[in-house]
C-alpha positions, -999 to +999 in steps of 0.1 A: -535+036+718-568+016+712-577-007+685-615-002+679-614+019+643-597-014+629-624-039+641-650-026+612-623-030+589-614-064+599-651-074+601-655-063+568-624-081+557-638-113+574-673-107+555-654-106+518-637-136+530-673-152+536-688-144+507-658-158+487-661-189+506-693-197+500-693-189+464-662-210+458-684-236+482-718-237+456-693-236+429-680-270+439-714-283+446-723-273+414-688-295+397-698-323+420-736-326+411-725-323+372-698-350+379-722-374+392-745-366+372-728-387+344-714-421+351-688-434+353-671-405+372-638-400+383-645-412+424-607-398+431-616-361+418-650-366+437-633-374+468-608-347+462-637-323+452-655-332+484-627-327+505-618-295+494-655-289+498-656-293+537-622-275+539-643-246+529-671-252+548-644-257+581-630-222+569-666-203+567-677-221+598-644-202+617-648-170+599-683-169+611-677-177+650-646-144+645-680-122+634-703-134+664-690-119+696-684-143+728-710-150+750-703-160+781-731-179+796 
């Protein structure tokens, strides 16, 4: 048994992830830039915003490398 006519589907599964990734990703630089925006902020919720931030960013970075095939140099 081979396993090819599930990699589309999984690469597709891995693009939807993307997408919601990054839009979840602008969202929150959208929150932050309004947060900052009007002083004084919260800095705990901007930390917490930006570390949630680079947790996605982490996430799309790994989902991207699963979409680009090894190259072996």
């Amino acid at each position: 048994m081979s396993n090819p006519p599930s990699e589309p589907q999984d690469a597709e599964t891995i693009k939807a992830k993307l997408e919601a990734l990054k839009s979840e990703h602008r969202d929150l630089d959208e929150v932050i830039d309004r947060l900052v925006e009007k002083p004084p902020f919260d800095q705990l919720q901007l930390q917490r915003l930006k570390k949630r931030k680079l947790g996605l960013k982490d996430q799309i970075l790994r989902l991207e490398s699963q979409l680009i095939p090894d190259i072996i140099a």
